[in-house]
N, C-alpha and C positions, 0 to 999 in steps of 0.2 A: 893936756894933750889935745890937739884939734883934733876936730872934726875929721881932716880927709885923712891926718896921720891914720886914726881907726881906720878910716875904712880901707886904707891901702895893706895893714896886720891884717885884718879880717880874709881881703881877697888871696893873700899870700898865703895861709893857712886854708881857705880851701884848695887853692892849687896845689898844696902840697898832699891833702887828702887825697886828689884827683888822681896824683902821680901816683902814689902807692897803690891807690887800686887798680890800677891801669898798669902800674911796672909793679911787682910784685918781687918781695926778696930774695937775693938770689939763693940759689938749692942749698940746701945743709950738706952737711958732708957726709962724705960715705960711711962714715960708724956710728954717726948717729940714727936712732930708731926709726922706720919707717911706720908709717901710723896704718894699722892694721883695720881692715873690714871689716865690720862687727856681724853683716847682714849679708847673703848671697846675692848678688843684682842679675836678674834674669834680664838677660842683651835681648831675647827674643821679645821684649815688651817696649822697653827703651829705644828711641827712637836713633837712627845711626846720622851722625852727621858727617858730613859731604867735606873735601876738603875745600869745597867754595864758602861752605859755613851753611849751604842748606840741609835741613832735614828730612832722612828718606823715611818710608813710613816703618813698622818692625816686622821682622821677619818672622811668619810663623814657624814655632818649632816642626822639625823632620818627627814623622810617628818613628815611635819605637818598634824596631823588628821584632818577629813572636819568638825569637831567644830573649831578646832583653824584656822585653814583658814576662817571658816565663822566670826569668832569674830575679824580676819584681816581685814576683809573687801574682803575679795578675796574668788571667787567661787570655789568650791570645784570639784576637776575634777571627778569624780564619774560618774562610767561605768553607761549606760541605759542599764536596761533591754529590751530584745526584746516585751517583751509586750508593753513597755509604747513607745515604737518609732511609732514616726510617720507613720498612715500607707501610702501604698504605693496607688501608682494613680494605678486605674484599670485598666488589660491587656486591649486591644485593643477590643479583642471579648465582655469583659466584659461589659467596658465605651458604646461598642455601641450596648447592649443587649436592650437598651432601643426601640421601635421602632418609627419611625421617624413621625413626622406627613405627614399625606397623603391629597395631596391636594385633592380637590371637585372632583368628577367623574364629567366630561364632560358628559353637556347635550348630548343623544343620542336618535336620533327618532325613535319612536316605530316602531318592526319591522312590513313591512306589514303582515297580516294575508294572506297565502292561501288558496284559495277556498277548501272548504272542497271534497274529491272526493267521485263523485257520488256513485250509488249502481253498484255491478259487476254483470257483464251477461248483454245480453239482456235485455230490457224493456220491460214492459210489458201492454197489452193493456186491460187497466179494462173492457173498455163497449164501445158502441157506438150507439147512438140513431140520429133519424132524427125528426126533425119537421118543417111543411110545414106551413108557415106564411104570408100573405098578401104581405109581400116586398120581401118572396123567399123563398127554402128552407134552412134550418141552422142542419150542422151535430154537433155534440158536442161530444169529443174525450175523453174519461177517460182514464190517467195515471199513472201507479205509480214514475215518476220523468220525469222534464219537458221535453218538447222536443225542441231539438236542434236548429233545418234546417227543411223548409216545399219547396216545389216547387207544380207547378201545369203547368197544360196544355190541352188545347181541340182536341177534338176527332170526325170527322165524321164520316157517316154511319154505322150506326148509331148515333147522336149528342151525345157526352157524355162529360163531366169532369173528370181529372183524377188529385189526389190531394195525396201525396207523403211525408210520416214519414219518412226523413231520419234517419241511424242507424238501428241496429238490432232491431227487436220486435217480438213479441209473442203475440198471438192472441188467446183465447180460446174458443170465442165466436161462433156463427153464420157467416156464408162468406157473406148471402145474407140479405139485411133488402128492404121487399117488402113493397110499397105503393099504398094506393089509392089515393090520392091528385092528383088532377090538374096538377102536375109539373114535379113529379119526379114519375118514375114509379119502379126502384128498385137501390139497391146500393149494389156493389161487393166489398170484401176486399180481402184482398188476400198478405201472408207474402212473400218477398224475402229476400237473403241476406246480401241488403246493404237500405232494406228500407220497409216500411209497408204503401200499397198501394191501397185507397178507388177509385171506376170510380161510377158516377152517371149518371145513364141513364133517359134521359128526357122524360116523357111521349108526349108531342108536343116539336119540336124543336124551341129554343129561338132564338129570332131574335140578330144575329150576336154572338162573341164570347164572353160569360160571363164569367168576372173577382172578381172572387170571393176576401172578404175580410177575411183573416185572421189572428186570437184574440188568444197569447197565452199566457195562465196564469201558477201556478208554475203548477199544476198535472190535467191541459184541455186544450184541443186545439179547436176554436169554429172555424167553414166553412160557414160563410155565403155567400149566392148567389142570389146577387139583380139580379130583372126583369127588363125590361124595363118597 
């Protein structure tokens, strides 16, 4: 066989490969088997071609609505309303609007009472009477609020007693109260101004110097003057 004989088998043999791939046999028939897809092809990836023959790019898949996700078995991403969110921790002022419990008050001792103060001004001297009784004479002082501080002290030449209201006083009475008793023959009072001031003068002078007791209550002052 020559040379160009082959090469003219050779080129005819591939023309005839060309054709078959290019024309392609015609369909089988309708009862015979169509050849089955073993695998699922997702179109959304694959690229679509065009009936020019160009290719468009692929299509991303549509999301699934929250039914078809819930019948997946998969939760449905769906925005919260601001209503239904959880709400939030109370500010700071809020949380601690509540007020705190307050432990017991500490026992505290009553405070003392101060003495009430007395009346203003001078004091004043209600009355003043004498009576002359077997163990002495007894003066007995009317006040209208107690008295303080008393002093006393004796007096010769005449013998006398002299018996001393310290504080201011006022006196509206009589200065002299005269007696006839045994004892005492009159009693002098007499205001100054740091004290309110009775002398009793002894009818016979008592043997040595007598020390009067004196009793005093909230509004009298009692001068009694034992004898020997």
């Amino acid at each position: 066989m020559s040379k160009t004989f082959r090469q003219w088998v050779l080129l005819l043999a591939v023309c005839a490969v060309a054709g078959l791939s290019v024309f392609p046999p015609a369909a089988r028939g309708a009862d015979e088997p169509r050849s089955q897809v073993r695998m699922t092809v997702d179109f959304t990836v694959l690229p679509v071609v065009l009936p020019d023959g160009s290719e468009s790019p692929a299509m991303p898949a549509e999301p699934e609505s929250a039914e078809e996700s819930a019948d997946n078995g998969q939760e449905a991403d769906v925005p919260v309303a601001p209503e239904a969110a959880a709400p939030q921790a109370q500010s700071a002022p809020e949380a601690q609007s509540a007020p705190e419990a307050q432990s017991a008050p500490e026992a505290q001792s009553a405070p003392a009472i101060a003495p009430e103060p007395g009346p203003a001004g001078p004091g004043q001297i209600l009355s003043v009477s004498l009576e002359e009784t077997g163990a002495g004479p007894r003066l007995a002082i009317a006040t209208d609020r107690e008295v303080a501080d008393t002093s006393y002290f004796n007096l010769d030449g005449p013998s006398r007693l002299v018996v001393d209201l310290k504080g201011q006083w006022d006196h509206k009475g009589s200065s002299v109260i005269r007696s006839d008793g045994p004892t005492v023959l009159h009693v002098v009072m007499g205001e100054h101004p740091d004290r309110f001031r009775l002398v009793i003068y002894f009818r016979t002078p008592p043997e040595g110097a007598p020390e009067p007791t004196i009793t005093r209550s909230e509004n009298e002052l009692i001068v009694a003057v034992p004898l020997p």
